[in-house]
C-alpha positions as CSV (number, residue, x, y, z in Angstrom):
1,X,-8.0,-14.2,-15.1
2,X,-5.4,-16.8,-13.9
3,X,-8.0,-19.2,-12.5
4,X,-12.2,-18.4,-13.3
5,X,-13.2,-21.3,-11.4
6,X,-13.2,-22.6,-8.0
7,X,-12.0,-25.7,-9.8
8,X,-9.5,-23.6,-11.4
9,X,-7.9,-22.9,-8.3
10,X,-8.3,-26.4,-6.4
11,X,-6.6,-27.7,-9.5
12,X,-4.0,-25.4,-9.5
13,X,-0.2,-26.3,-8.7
14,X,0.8,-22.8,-8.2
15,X,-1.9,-20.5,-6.1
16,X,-0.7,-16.6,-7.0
17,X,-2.7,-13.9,-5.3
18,X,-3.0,-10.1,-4.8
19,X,-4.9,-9.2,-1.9
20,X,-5.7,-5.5,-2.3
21,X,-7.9,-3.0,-0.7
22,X,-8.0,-0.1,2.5
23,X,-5.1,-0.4,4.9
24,X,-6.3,-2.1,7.7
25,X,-8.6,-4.7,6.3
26,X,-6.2,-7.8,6.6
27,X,-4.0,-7.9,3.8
28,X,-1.1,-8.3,5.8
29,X,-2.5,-10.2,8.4
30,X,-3.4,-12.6,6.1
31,X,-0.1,-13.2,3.8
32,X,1.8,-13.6,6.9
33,X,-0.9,-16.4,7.9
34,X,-0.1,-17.7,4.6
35,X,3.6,-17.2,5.1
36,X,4.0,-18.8,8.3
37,X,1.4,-21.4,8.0
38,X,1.5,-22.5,4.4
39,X,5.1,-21.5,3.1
40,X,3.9,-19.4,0.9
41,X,6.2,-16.7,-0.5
42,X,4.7,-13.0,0.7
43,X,6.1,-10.3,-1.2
44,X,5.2,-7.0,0.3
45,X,4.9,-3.9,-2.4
46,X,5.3,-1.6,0.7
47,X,8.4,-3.4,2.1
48,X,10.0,-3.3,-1.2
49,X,8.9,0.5,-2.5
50,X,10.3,1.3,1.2
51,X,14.0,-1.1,0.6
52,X,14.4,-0.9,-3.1
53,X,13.1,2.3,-4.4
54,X,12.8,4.6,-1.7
55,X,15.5,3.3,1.2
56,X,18.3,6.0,-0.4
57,X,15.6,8.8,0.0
58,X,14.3,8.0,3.5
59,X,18.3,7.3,4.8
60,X,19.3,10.5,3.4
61,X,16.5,12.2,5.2
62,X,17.4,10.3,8.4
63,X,21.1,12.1,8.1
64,X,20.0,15.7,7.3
65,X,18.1,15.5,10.6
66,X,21.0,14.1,12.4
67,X,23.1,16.4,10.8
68,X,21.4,19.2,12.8
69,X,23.1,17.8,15.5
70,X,26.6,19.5,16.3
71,X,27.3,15.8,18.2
72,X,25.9,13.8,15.2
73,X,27.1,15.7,12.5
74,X,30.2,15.2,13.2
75,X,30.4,11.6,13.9
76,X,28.5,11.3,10.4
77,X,31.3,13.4,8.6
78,X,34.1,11.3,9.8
79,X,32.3,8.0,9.0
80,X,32.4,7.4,12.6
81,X,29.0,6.3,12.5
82,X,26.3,4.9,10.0
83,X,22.2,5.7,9.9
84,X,20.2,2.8,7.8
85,X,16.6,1.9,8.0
86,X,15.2,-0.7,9.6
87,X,11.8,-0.7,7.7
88,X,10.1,-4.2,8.4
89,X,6.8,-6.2,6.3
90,X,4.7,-4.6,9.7
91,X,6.6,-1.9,11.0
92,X,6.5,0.8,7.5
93,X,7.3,3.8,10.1
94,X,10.5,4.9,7.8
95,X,8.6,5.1,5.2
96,X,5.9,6.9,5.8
97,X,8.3,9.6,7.9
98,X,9.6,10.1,5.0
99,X,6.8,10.9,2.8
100,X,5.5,13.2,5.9
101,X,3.2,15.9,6.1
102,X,2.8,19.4,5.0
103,X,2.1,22.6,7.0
104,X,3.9,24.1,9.8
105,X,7.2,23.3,10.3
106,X,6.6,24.2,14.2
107,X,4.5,21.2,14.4
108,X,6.4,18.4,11.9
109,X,5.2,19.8,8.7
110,X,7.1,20.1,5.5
111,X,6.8,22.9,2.5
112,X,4.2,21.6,0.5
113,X,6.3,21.4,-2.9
114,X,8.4,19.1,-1.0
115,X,5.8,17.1,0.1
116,X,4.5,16.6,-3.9
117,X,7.9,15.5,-4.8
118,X,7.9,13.4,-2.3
119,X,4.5,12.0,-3.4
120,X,5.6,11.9,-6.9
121,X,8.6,9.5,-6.1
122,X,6.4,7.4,-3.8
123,X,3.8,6.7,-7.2
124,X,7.4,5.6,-9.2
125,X,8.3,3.6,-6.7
126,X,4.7,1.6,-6.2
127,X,4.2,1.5,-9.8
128,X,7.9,-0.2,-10.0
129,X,7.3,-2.4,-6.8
130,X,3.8,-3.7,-8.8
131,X,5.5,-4.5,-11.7
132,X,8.4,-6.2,-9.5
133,X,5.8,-8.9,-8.4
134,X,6.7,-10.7,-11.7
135,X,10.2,-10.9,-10.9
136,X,9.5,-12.6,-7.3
137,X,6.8,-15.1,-8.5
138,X,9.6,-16.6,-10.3
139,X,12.2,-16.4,-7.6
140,X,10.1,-17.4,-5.6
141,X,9.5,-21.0,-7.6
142,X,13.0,-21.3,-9.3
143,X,15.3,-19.9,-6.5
144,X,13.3,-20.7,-3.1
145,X,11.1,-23.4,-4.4
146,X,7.7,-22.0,-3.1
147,X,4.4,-23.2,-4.9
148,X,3.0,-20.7,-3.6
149,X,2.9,-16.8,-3.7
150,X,0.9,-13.8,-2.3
151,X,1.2,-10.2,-3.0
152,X,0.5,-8.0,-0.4
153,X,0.1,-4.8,-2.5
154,X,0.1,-1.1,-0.8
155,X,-3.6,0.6,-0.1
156,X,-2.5,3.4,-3.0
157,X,-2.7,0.2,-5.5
158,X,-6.1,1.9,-6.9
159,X,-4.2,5.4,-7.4
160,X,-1.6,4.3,-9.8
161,X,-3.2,2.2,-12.1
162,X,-6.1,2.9,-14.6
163,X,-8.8,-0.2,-14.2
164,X,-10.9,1.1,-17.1
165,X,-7.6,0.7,-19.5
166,X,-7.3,-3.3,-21.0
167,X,-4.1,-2.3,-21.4
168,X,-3.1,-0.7,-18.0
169,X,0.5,-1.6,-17.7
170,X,1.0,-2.3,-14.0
171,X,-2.4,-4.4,-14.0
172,X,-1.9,-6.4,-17.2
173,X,1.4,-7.3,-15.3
174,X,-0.5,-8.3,-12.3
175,X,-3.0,-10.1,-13.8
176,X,-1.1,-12.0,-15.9
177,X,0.5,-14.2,-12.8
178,X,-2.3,-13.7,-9.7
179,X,-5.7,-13.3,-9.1
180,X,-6.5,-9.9,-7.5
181,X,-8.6,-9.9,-4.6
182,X,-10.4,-7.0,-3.2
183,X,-10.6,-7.1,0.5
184,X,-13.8,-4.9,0.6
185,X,-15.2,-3.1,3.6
186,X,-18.8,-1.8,4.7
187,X,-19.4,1.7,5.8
188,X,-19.1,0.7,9.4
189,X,-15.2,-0.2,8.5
190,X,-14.7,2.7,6.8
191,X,-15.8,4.6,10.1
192,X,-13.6,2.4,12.3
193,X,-10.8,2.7,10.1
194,X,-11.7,6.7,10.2
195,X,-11.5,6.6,14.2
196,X,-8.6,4.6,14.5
197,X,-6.5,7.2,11.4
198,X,-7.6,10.4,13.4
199,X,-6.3,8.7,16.8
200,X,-3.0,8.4,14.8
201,X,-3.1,10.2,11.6
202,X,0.1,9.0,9.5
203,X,1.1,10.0,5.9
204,X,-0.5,8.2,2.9
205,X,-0.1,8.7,-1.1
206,X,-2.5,10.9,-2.9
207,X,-3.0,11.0,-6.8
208,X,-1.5,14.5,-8.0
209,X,-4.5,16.2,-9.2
210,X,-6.8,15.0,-6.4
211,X,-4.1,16.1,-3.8
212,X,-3.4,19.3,-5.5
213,X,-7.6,20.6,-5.0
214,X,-7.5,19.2,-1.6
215,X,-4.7,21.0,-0.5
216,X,-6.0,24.5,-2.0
217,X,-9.7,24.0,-0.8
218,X,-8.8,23.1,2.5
219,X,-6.5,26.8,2.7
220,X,-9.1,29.1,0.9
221,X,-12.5,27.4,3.5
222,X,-10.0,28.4,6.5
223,X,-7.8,31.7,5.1
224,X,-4.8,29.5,6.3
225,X,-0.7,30.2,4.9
226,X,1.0,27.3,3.8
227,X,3.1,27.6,6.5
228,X,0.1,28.1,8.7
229,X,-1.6,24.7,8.4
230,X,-1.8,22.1,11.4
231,X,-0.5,18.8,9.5
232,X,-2.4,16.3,11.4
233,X,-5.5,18.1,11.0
234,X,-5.0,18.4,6.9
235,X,-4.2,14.3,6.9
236,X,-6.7,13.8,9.1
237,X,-9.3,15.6,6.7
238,X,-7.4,14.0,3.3
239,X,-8.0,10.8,4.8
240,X,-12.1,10.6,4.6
241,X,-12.2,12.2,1.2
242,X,-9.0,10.2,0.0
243,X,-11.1,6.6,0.4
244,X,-13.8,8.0,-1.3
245,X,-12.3,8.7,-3.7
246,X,-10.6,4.9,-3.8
247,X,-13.5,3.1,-3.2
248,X,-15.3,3.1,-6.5
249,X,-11.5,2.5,-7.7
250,X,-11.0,-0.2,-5.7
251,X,-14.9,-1.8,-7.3
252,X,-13.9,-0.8,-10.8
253,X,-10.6,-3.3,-10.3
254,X,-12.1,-6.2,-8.9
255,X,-15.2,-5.8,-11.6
256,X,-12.7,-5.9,-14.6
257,X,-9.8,-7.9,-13.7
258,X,-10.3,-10.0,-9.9
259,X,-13.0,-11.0,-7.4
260,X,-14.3,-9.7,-4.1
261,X,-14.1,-10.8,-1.0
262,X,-16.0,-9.2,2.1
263,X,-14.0,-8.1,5.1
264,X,-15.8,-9.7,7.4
265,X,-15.2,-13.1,5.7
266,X,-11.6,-12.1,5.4
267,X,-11.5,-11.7,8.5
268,X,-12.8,-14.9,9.6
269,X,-9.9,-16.7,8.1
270,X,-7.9,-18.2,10.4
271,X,-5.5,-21.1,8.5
272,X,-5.1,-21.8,5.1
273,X,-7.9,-23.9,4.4
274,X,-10.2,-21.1,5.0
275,X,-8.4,-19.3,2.6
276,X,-8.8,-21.8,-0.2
277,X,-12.4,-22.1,0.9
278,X,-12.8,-18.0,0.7
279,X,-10.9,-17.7,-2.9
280,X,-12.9,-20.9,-4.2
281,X,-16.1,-19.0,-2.7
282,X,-15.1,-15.6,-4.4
283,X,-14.3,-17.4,-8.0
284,X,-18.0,-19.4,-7.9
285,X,-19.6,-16.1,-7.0
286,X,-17.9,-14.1,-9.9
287,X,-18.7,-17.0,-12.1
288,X,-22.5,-16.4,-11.2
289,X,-22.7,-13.0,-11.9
C-alpha cells in the first residue's frame, strides 16, 4: 500500500485516496468536504464515465426521444436547436436514464438486449474512468497544484475488478497512487439503504453473468414476457441480491489491497482533521491485524 502506517500518512506530502463502498454511505459527501474544505482535488469516476465515456451515448438517447416529437424533430434536423447533458459530481440523473430499465415499454422499460448492451458499455466505461484516476493525480499536482487528491469511485467499483488477482489491472493502477478505503456498512444500512432504493428505485450496473440469472429467474418464479415485466419492481428486486452479492466483494478489496472504515465513523466526519484522524485510525488497525 501507498502508506501502511498512520505515520505513513501524517508524513505524507501528498494524501491520495479511494473511498469505495455502497452508494449512499458518504463517499461523496465526503470528497466534497475534502474539496471545499481542504483543496483537495475530487475526481469523480461517475462524473467522468457519465462526460467522457458515456456523454455521446446518453446525448444521443436524449435526441431520439426528442426526435419523437414532430415540434422537436424538426428544430433538431435544421440545427435550430442543441440537446447536451448537464450531468453534475451530485446530480448523475443522465446517466443512469440512460442505462434504464428493462420490461414494459408501457411503463419506461427497455428490450432487455438493449439494456445488456447498455450494461456492457457502462463496465468499459468504469473500468476506463478507474484507470483514468492516474492521469488526474498528476494533473491534479503538475497542472492545478493540489497536494492532495480523492477518488470518489462508482458503487459498481467491486463488479469490474478481480480482488483475488495480484495482478488485477484496474486495481494494481489504483493502488499504486491511493489508499483504497472501504466505507463499510452494518445490516441496519443495508436495510435503510434498501428502503430509501424501493421509495426511488433507479438503474445500477450489474456483472453480466450475475444479471443474466437474475433476469431469467425472476421471469420463470412469475410466468412473466419480457415485455411483460414491471421495471421498478425487477430493479427493486436486483437491488437486495445485487449488494449481496458486492459485499463480500467489497471485504475481499479492502482485505488484499486497502483498509476499512465503518460507516458510522465515516459518517462522523465533519472537517478534514477527522479525516486524517479516521485514515490514521484505519492504517493502525490494519497494522494490528
Amino acid at each position: 500500500m501507498v502508506y501502511t502506517s498512520s505515520a505513513d500518512w501524517r508524513g505524507a506530502a501528498h494524501r491520495r485516496v479511494a473511498l469505495f463502498g455502497m452508494s449512499g454511505l458518504g463517499k461523496t459527501r465526503i470528497a466534497a468536504m475534502l474539496r471545499d474544505q481542504a483543496e483537495w482535488f475530487h475526481y469523480s469516476i461517475d462524473f467522468r464515465i457519465g462526460t467522457r465515456y458515456m456523454g455521446e451515448h446518453i446525448v444521443d438517447n436524449f435526441k431520439r426521444e426528442a426526435m419523437r416529437n414532430p415540434f422537436l424533430r424538426e428544430l433538431l434536423r435544421s440545427d435550430s436547436i442543441y440537446i447536451a447533458s448537464n450531468i453534475t459530481f451530485s446530480n448523475l440523473a443522465p446517466l443512469s436514464t440512460y442505462l434504464g430499465k428493462p420490461g414494459d415499454p408501457e411503463k419506461g422499460g427497455i428490450p432487455f438486449a438493449d439494456y445488456l448492451q447498455r450494461q456492457r458499455q457502462h463496465r468499459a466505461a468504469e473500468i476506463a474512468a478507474t484507470r483514468d484516476a492516474l492521469l488526474f493525480i498528476r494533473k491534479a499536482e503538475h497542472l492545478y497544484g493540489y497536494d492532495h487528491f480523492v477518488c470518489d469511485t462508482s458503487g459498481s467499483l467491486c463488479e469490474v475488478v478481480d480482488p483475488d488477482d495480484p495482478q488485477d489491472p484496474v486495481l494494481v493502477d489504483l493502488v499504486s497512487a491511493t489508499l483504497p478505503v472501504w466505507i463499510r456498512g452494518t445490516e441496519e444500512h443495508l436495510e435503510d439503504l434498501a428502503a430509501r432504493f424501493d421509495r426511488a428505485p433507479k438503474p445500477m450496473y450489474y456483472p453480466e453473468n450475475f444479471l443474466v440469472q437474475l433476469w431469467q429467474s425472476y421471469r420463470a418464479e412469475r410466468g412473466l414476457a419480457e415485455e411483460a415485466v414491471d421495471p421498478d419492481a425487477f430493479i427493486r428486486h436486483g437491488f437486495k441480491a445485487l449488494m449481496a452479492h458486492r459485499l463480500p466483494r467489497y471485504a475481499a478489496i479492502a482485505e488484499r489491497w486497502g483498509v476499512t472504515v465503518e460507516a458510522a465513523e465515516a459518517a462522523s466526519v465533519r472537517d478534514p482533521h477527522d479525516f486524517d484522524a479516521l485514515i490514521q485510525t484505519a492504517l493502525d488497525r490494519r497494522g494490528q491485524e
